[in-house]
TORKOL-4160 file (C-alpha; in steps of 0.2 Angstrom, whole numbers, padded with zeros to 4 digits, m for minus):
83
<pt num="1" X="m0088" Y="0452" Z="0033"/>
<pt num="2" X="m0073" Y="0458" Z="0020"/>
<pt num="3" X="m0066" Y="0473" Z="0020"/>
<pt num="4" X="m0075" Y="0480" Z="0006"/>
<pt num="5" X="m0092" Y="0475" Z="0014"/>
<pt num="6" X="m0088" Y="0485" Z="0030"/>
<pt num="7" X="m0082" Y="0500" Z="0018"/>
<pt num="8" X="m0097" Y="0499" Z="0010"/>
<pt num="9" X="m0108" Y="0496" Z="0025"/>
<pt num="10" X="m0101" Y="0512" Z="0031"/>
<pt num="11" X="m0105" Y="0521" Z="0014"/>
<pt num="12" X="m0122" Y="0517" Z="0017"/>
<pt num="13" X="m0122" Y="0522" Z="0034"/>
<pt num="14" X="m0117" Y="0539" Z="0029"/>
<pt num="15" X="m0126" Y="0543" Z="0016"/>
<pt num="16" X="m0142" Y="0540" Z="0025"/>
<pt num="17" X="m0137" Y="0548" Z="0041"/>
<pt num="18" X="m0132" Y="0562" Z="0029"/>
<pt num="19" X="m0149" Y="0564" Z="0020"/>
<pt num="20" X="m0160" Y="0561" Z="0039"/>
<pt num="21" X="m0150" Y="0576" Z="0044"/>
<pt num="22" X="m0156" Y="0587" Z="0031"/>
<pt num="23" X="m0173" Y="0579" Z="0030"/>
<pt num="24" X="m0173" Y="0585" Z="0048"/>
<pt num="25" X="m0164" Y="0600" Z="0047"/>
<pt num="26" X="m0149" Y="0594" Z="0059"/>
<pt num="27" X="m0132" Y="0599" Z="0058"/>
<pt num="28" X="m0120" Y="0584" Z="0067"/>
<pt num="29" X="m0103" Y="0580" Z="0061"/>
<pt num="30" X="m0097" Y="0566" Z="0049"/>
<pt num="31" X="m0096" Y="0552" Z="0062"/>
<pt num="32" X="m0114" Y="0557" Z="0070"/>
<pt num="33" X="m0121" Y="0557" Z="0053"/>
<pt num="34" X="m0111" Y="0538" Z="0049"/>
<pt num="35" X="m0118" Y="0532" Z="0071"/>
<pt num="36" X="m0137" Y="0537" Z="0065"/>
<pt num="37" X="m0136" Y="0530" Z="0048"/>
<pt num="38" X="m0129" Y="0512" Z="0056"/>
<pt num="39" X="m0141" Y="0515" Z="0069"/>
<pt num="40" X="m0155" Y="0518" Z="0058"/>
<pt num="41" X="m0151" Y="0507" Z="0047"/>
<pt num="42" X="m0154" Y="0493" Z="0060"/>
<pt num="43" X="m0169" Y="0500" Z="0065"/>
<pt num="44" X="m0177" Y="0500" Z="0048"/>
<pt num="45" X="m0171" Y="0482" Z="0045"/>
<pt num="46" X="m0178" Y="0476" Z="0059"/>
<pt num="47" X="m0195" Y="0487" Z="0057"/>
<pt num="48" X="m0196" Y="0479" Z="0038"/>
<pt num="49" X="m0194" Y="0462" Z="0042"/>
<pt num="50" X="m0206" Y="0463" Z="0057"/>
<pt num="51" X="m0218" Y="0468" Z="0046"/>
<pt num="52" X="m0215" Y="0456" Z="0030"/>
<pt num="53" X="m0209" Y="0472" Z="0020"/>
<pt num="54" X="m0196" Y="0463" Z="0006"/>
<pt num="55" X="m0181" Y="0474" Z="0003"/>
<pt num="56" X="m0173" Y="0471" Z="m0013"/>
<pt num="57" X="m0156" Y="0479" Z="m0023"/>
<pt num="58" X="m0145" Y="0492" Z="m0016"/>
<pt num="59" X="m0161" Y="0504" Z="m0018"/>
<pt num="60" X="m0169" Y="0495" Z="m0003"/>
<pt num="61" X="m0156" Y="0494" Z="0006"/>
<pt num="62" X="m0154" Y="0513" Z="0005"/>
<pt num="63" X="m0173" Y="0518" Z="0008"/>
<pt num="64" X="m0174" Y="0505" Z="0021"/>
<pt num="65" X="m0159" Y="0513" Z="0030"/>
<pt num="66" X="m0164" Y="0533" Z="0027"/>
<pt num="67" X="m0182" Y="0528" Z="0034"/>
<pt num="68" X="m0173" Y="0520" Z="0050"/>
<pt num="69" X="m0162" Y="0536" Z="0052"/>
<pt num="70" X="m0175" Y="0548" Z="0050"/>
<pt num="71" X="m0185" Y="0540" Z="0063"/>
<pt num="72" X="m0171" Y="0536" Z="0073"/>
<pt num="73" X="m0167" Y="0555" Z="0073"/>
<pt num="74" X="m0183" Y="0562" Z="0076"/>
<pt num="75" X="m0185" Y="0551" Z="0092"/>
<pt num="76" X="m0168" Y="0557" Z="0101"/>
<pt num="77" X="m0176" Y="0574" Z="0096"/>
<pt num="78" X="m0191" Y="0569" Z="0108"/>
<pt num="79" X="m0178" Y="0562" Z="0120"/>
<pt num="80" X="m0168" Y="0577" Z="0120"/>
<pt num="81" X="m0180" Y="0592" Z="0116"/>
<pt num="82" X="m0173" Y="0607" Z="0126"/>
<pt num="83" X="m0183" Y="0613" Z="0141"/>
């Protein structure tokens, strides 16, 4: 991968960590909100291809990834709900 493909990969990762973390009313720094996007980002590639879902264009690519770090979010919420 180039230099400009891990910068944008990064990008990507941000952005969507950024929007799960208001979709869920969070409030984690920059490099949380870049961990849950990359994170989620894997986790909603893996969900769409398991189930056939095609993901075209950068827009794809982006709800693909915002879907993964939403849920990605809300189940370290389970994980880590106060007691």
């Amino acid at each position: 991968m180039s230099g400009t493909g891990v910068f944008a990969a990064a990008m990507v990762g941000i952005i969507a960590g950024w929007i799960a973390d208001h979709v869920l009313d969070r409030r984690h720094s920059l490099f949380i909100k870049l961990l849950v996007g990359v994170v989620g980002a894997f986790i909603g590639a893996f969900t769409a291809t398991r189930i056939d879902l095609p993901i075209d264009g950068l827009v794809g690519e982006f709800t693909v990834s915002i879907v993964g770090a939403v849920l990605f979010l809300a189940l370290l919420g389970l994980i880590r709900r106060p007691a």
